[in-house]
N, C-alpha and C positions, 0 to 999 in steps of 0.2 A: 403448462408452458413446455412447449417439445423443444429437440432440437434448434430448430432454426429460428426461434425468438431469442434461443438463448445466446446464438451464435450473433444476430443481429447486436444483441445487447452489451455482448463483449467486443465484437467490431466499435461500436459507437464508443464506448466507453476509452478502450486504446487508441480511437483518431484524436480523441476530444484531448487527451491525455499528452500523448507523446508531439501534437503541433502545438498542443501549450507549453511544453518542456524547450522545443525548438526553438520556439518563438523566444520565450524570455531566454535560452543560452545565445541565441545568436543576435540579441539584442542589447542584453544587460551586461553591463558589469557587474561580476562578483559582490556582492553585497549592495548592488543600488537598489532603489526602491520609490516606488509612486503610490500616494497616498491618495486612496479611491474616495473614500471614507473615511471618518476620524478613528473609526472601529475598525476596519481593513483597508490594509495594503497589500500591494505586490511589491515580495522583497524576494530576489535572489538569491539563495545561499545552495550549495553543495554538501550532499551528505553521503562519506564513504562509510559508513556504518549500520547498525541497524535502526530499530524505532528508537528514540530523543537522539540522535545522533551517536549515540553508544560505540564502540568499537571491540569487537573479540579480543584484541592486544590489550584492552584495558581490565579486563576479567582472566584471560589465561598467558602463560608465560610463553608467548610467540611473538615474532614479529610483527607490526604494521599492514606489512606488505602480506603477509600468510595468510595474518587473519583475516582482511580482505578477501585473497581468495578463498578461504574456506568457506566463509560466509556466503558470498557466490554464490559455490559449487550448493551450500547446502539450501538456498533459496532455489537455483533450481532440482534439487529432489523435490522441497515445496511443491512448488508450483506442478509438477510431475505430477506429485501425490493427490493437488487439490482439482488437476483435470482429468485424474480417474474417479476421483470423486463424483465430480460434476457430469460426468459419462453414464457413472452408474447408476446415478438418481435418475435421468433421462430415461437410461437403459429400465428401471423400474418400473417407472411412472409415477415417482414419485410427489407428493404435494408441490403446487405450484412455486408456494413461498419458498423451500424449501432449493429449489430448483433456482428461483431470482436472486437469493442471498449467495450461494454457491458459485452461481454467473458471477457476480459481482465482484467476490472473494478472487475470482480466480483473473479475473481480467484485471483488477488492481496488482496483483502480485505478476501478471505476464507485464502488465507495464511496466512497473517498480525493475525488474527483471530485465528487461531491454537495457537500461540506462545503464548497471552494474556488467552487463558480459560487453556491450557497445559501443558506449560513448568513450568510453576513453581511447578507442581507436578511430571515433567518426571528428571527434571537436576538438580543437586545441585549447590550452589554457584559458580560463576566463579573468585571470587574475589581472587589474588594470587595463584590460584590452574587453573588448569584444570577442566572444568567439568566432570562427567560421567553422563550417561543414565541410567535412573531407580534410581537412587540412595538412598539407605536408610534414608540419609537426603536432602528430597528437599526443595528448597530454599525459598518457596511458598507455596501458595496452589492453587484448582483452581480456576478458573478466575482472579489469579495475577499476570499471567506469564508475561514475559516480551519478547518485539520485537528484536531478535536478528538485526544488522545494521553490514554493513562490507564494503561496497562499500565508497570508498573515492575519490572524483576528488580537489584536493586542484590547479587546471591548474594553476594557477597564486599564486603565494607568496611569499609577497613584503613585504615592509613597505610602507606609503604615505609619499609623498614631506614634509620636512620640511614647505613650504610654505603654503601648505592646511591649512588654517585655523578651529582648534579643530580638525583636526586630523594627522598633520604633525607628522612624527616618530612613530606611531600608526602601529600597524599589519594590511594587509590586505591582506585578503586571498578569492579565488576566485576558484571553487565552495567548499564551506566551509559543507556542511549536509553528512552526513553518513546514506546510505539506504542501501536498500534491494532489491530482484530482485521482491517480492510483490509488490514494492513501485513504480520500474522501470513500473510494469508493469500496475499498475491503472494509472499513470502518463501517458503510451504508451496511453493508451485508453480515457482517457478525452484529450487529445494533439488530438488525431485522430478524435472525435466531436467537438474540436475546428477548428479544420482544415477546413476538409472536412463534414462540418454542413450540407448544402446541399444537398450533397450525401448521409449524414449519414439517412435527414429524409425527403429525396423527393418521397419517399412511402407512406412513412404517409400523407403528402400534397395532394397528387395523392387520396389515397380513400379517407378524407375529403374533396376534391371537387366534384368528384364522387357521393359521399353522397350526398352533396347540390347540385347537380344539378340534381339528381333523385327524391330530393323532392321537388326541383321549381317545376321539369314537373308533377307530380303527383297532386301538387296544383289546377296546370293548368289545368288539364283532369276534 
């Protein structure tokens, strides 16, 4: 996989992405939702945090607002980090998979990335209204934007047994997170280096012992 499938593959993936983001901001209200399936929906919600909605303020002693932006700033060193990465594997020739998981990884996290430096200066609030694009008053500023999420799989939802103990009568709901197709799609590509590890970097193995066995023999001479 060269350059330019890779490049195709993160193009497609960032269109698919950010007019689905568009679409449901400039559609939905804040928390509405249409039920596709009894097991998915499209629900609205806003995430100014990290993965399960977390926030930096709720783990260290800063404000709301800092941690946000730290968060940001340090998601794009990320994304920085992970398209030198994906550069370098190119730049090698490295294993196909290898090179697909890494596309993938990095065009989730340039989407994810858009919405957090962006949207808070492209959309105005969603809260009770609609949004629009461009709007005179946006909601934010930059680097405070926040991750649109729309993807809901609730497959199971129950309540537990009476008999479970501390949680008898209790909700439970299965799969319970609200993403995005950014989110689908760094998830595809570290699942795919979970996977197929092996394959992903039996190239790289291959000219590391290459290497070392070109300098035993050179020793040797």
């Amino acid at each position: 996989m060269g350059l330019k499938k890779s490049l195709v593959l993160i193009i497609a993936v960032l269109l698919v992405d950010q007019i689905s983001k568009v679409y449901i901001k400039t559609n939905f209200v804040l928390g509405e939702s249409i039920e596709v399936f009894s097991w998915f929906k499209i629900l609205f919600i806003e995430n100014s945090g990290a993965a399960w909605g977390a926030k930096l303020s709720d783990f260290l002693p800063v404000s709301e607002p800092i941690g946000k932006l730290i968060l940001t700033v340090f998601r794009l060193f990320a994304v920085a980090g992970i398209g030198y990465w994906l550069f370098d594997t190119i730049k090698k020739q490295t294993s196909k998979v290898l090179i697909l998981a890494v596309s993938l990884i990095f065009a989730g996290a340039l989407g994810n990335i858009i919405d957090s430096v962006f949207y808070g200066v492209v959309f105005n609030d969603s809260y009770q209204q609609v949004a629009t694009a461009f709007s005179a008053e946006p909601y934010g500023s930059l680097f405070y934007g926040k991750v649109v999420d729309m993807l809901y799989f609730p497959m199971i939802d129950t309540t537990w047994p009476d008999w479970v103990p501390g949680l008898g009568g209790k909700d439970f709901r299965f799969f319970e997170p609200v993403f995005n197709i950014a989110d689908m799609a760094i998830s595809t590509g570290v699942g795919i280096l979970i996977v197929f590890n092996k394959q992903a970097f039996s190239k790289i193995d291959e000219k590391e012992e290459d290497a070392t066995v070109e300098v035993q023999t050179s020793e040797k001479e």
